[in-house]
Every structure is written in C-alpha cells, then in structure tokens.
Steps between C-alpha positions, in 0.01 A plus 500: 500500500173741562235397259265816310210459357385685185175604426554699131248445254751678223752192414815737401462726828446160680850349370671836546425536921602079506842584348547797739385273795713219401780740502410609810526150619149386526353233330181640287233353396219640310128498408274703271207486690268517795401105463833387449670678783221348702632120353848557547691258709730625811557736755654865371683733693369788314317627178449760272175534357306702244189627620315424141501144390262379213294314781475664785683751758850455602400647826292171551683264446843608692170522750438173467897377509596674828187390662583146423849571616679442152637863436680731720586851361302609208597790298254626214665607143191621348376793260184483629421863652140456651490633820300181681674251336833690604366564852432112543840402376676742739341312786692192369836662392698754316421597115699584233467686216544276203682758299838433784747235421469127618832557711318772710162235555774248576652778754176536720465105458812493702416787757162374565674152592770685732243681666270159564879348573541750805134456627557123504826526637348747770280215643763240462421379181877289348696669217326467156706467197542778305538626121868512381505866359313808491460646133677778584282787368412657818715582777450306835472733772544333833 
C-alpha cells in the first residue's frame, strides 16, 4: 500500500485529505508541523504539504525529505499566495489551491506517482504497487 505523508498544520483539513487518501487506497499518515515531519519514521511514496506551518516552511522540509531520500512526489495544498514562497515550491512539485476538494489533491497525488511510475519503468525500474481507486472527480485522459 503507498504510504503519504501529511504536513497540515489545521487538524480538521488534516483528517479530511487522510480519509480521501485512505479511500484512495493509501495509507496516510499525518503531522502538523515542520519538526515533526522531520521525526517521522519511514519511507513515503508521496506527500502533500502546506507551505505555512507554525515553525517553519513546508518548502523546507519536503527539501529536506527528498534529499534524504524519504519522499517521492510532493504536492503542495496551500493558501499561501506569495510569489517566492510559491516559486520555491513549484521547483519541488505541483500546488493546489486550498479552496479545491481533498479528492482533487488526492487526484494529482496519483498522477504525479504514474508519471514517476513511467520514468522508472522507462529505465527498468520493477512494477510499483499502486493505489486501488482514483476519486473519481476528474476525468483521466490517457
């Protein structure tokens, strides 16, 4: 089962994109901030993250996790609109707007994995396992 990671300071938002993964068939697991995403335990195959946490930049530490090898994809769900922060993020991964629906974040989780999926697979990389279901709010074009 692909593990997510996260990083949402707000508790209810927080619980609300872990349902919607865990529908999605990922297993979720979440922190509220920069120093406890940096003490959680494991290896994640992807994770959202907001770019304001009540210690630090979001930006940093999903920095910090890919460098160290222990996130993959990273998709920001953030309301934060300044244009450096944004810029910075960007570099990392996709952002969404945090007034769209957990099942559309959960969406670009899964098309940011398919689309590290077929690089892998391009240099001969095995099969990963993927998520059972797509939320079904946007149409897959293929």
């Amino acid at each position: 089962m692909p593990r997510v990671l996260v990083i949402e300071d707000y508790p209810p938002l927080a619980k609300v994109l872990a349902i919607a993964l865990r529908r999605a068939g990922f297993e979720a697991v979440r922190v509220g901030s920069l120093t406890r995403a940096r003490h959680v335990e494991g290896i994640f195959d992807a994770a959202i993250a907001d770019i304001d946490l009540p210690d630090g930049s979001g930006v940093e530490v999903v920095r910090d996790l890919r460098s160290s090898g222990r996130v993959g994809v990273v998709v920001f769900y953030t309301a934060n609109q300044d244009d450096a922060d944004r810029e910075a993020a960007l570099a990392i991964g996709p952002i969404i707007e945090k007034d769209r629906p957990a099942d559309e974040v959960v969406d670009v989780v899964i098309d940011e994995l398919e689309v590290r999926e077929d690089l892998a697979r391009a240099v001969g990389a095995p099969d990963p396992v993927r998520p059972t279901q797509r939320s079904g709010t946007r149409r897959r074009i293929r």
